[in-house]
C-alpha positions in Angstrom: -42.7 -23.5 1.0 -43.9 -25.1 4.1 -41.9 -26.5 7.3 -43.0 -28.5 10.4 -42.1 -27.3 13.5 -40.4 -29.8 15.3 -39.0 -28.1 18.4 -39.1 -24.7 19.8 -37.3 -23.3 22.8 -38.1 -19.8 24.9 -35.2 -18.1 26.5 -35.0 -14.2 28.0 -34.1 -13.2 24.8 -35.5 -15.4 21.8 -38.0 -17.8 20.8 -36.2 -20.5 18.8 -37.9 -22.9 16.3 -36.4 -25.7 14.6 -37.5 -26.7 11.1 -38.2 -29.6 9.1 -39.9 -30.9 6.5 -39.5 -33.8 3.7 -39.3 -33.2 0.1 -38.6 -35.5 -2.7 -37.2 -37.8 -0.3 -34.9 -35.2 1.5 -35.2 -33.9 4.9 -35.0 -30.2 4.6 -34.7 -27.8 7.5 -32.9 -24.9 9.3 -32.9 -23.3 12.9 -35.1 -19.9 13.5 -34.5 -17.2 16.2 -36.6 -14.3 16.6 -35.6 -11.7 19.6 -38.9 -11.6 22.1 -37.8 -7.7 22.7 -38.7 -5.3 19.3 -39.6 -1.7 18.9 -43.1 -0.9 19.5 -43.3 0.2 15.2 -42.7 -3.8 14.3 -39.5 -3.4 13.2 -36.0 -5.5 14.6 -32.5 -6.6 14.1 -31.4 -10.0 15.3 -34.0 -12.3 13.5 -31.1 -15.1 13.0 -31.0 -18.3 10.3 -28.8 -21.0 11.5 -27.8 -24.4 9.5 -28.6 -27.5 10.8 -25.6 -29.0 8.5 -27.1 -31.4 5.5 -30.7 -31.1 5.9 -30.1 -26.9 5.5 -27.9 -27.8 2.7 -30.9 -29.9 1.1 -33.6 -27.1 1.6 -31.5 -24.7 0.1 -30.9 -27.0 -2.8 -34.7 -27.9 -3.1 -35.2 -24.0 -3.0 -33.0 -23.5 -6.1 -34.6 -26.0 -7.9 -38.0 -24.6 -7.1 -36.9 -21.1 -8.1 -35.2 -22.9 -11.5 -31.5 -21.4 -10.1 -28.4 -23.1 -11.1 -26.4 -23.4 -7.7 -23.4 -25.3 -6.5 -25.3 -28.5 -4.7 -21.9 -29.0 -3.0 -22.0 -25.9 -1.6 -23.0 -25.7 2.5 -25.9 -23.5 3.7 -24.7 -20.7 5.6 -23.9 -21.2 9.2 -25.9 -18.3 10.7 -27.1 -15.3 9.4 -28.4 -11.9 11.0 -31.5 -10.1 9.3 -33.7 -7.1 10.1 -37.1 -7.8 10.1 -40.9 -6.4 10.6 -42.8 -7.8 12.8 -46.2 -7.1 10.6 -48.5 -8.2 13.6 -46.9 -5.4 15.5 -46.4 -3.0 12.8 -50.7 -3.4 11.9 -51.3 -3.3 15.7 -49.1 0.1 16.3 -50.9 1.6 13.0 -54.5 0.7 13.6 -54.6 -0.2 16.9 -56.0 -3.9 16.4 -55.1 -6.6 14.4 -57.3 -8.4 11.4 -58.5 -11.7 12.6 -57.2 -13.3 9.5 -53.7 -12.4 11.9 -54.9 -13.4 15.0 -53.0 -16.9 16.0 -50.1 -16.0 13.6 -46.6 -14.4 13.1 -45.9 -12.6 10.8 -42.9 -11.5 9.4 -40.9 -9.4 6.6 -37.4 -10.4 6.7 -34.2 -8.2 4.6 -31.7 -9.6 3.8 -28.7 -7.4 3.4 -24.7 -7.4 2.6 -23.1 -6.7 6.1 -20.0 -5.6 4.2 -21.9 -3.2 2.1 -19.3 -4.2 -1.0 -22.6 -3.8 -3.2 -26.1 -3.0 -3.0 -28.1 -6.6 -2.8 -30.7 -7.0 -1.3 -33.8 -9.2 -1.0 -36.6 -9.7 1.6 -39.3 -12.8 2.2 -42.6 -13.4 4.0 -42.0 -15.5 6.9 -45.4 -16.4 8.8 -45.3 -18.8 11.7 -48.8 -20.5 13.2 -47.3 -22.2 16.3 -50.8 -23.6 16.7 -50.4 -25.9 14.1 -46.8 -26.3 14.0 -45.7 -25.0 10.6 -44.2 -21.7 9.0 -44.8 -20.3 5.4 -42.3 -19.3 3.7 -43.3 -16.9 0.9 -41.3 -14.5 -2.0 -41.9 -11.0 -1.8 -40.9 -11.0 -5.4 -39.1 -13.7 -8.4 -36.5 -11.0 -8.9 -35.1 -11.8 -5.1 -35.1 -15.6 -5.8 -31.2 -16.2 -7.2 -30.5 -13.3 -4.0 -32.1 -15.5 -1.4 -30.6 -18.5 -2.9 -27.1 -16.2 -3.0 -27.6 -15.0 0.7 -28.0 -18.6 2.2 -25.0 -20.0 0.7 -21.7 -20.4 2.7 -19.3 -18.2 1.2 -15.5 -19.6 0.3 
């Protein structure tokens, strides 16, 4: 799935993006912030997903339908969520010592999504690869068998 960049602010500490985009007449969309400080290997904490109220709602419903999940429309997207993440730019650089110049102008990044209770096991991960050049972000699945996880993991919890 593909998002517009509308906005994006620099602090000390993060890059922030906000996202939008328009879908079978919906405006979908959620807020993005990536820590500017990571370990030299690529890989973080901190990557955050934050609602934007209805229109985070709406991409999360659109995402269900695309991934054919049954989901509670009624249900709000979660208000913020911390992930680890790789940084794959970094993580290619640190191993070989250049990037490939299919990744040059692009951001690329693994994120995991985990339980922060550790009640169970789940866990899922996505492709998240931002061109601020052209003003849009790629969102792609890893794998199908993550889809009703993602789906689980941005849902607001009772």
């Amino acid at each position: 799935m593909r998002l517009s960049i509308v906005d994006s602010v620099k602090s000390d500490n993060f890059i922030s993006y906000t996202l939008k985009s328009v879908y079978n007449k919906d405006t979908l969309g959620f807020q993005i912030s990536i820590p500017n400080k990571i370990d030299k290997t690529g890989f973080g904490n901190g990557f955050e997903i934050a609602s934007l109220g209805k229109i985070s709602r709406n991409f999360k419903n659109e995402l269900a339908g695309l991934y054919k999940i049954k989901v509670d429309t009624s249900k709000q997207f979660v208000n913020l969520i911390h992930l680890s993440f790789a940084d794959l730019n970094q993580y290619i650089l640190n191993s070989t010592g250049h990037l490939p110049s299919n990744h040059i102008g692009f951001k690329d990044y693994k994120l995991f999504f985990e339980n922060s209770d550790k009640t169970n096991n789940d866990e899922a991960e996505i492709f998240f690869n931002i061109n601020e050049k052209e003003k849009f972000v790629d969102i792609r699945e890893k794998d199908q068998e993550y889809r009703k996880l993602i789906i689980g993991f941005l849902t607001q919890k009772d």
